[in-house]
C-alpha positions, 0 to 999 in steps of 0.5 A: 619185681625181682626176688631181692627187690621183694626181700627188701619190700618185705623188710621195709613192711617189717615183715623180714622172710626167713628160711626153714628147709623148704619152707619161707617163714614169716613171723607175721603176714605179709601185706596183702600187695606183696602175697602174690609175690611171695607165692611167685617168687618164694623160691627165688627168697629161699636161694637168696637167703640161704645162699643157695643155687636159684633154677628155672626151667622150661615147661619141655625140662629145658633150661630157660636159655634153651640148650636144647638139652634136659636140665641138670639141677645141681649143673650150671644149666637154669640158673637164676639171679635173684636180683634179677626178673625172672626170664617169661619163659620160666615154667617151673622154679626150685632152689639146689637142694629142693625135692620138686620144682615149683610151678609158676601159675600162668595167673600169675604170671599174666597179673603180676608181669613186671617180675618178669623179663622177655627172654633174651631181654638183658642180662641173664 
């Protein structure tokens, strides 16, 4: 399930997503098949609804692509699309203008693999 794909299940469940800062607001409950979604996937709602910058880095601080160089957030460097699965090598998410990166629990990684793609597996 990619991040846009989860909006649209969110709106279907009418329970539409909405951003606040830093924070991903519901004025309602999601159902509880998409809660563990929303955890993994919160930052992924707030780029696409606020139209901001979406970044994923390695747990080493690298960009997911591997450049072999430290990330640089406000760069070009681990950018995410979020109507596209999250690259399985991600170990931390944020949106342009967060003041921390959220990590991605290996829980819930390993429970909920199909909002992830093989890195190197289609495009970025």
């Amino acid at each position: 399930m990619t991040a846009r794909d989860l909006l649209f299940a969110l709106s279907e469940a009418d329970c539409p997503a909405r951003a606040e800062g830093e924070e991903l607001v519901f004025d309602r409950e999601p159902p509880r098949r998409l809660l563990p979604y929303v955890e993994l996937l919160q930052t992924g709602l707030r780029a696409a609804l606020t139209a901001r910058p979406w970044y994923g880095i390695q747990a080493n601080g690298e960009p997911w692509h591997g450049t072999g160089k430290k990330c640089d957030r406000l760069g070009t460097d681990g950018i995410l699309d979020p109507s596209k699965l999250v690259p399985n090598n991600v170990a931390m998410l944020t949106v342009a203008g967060d003041s921390e990166w959220d990590r991605v629990r290996p829980k819930l990684r390993d429970a909920h693999a199909d909002a992830f793609r093989a890195y190197g597996e289609g495009p970025a």
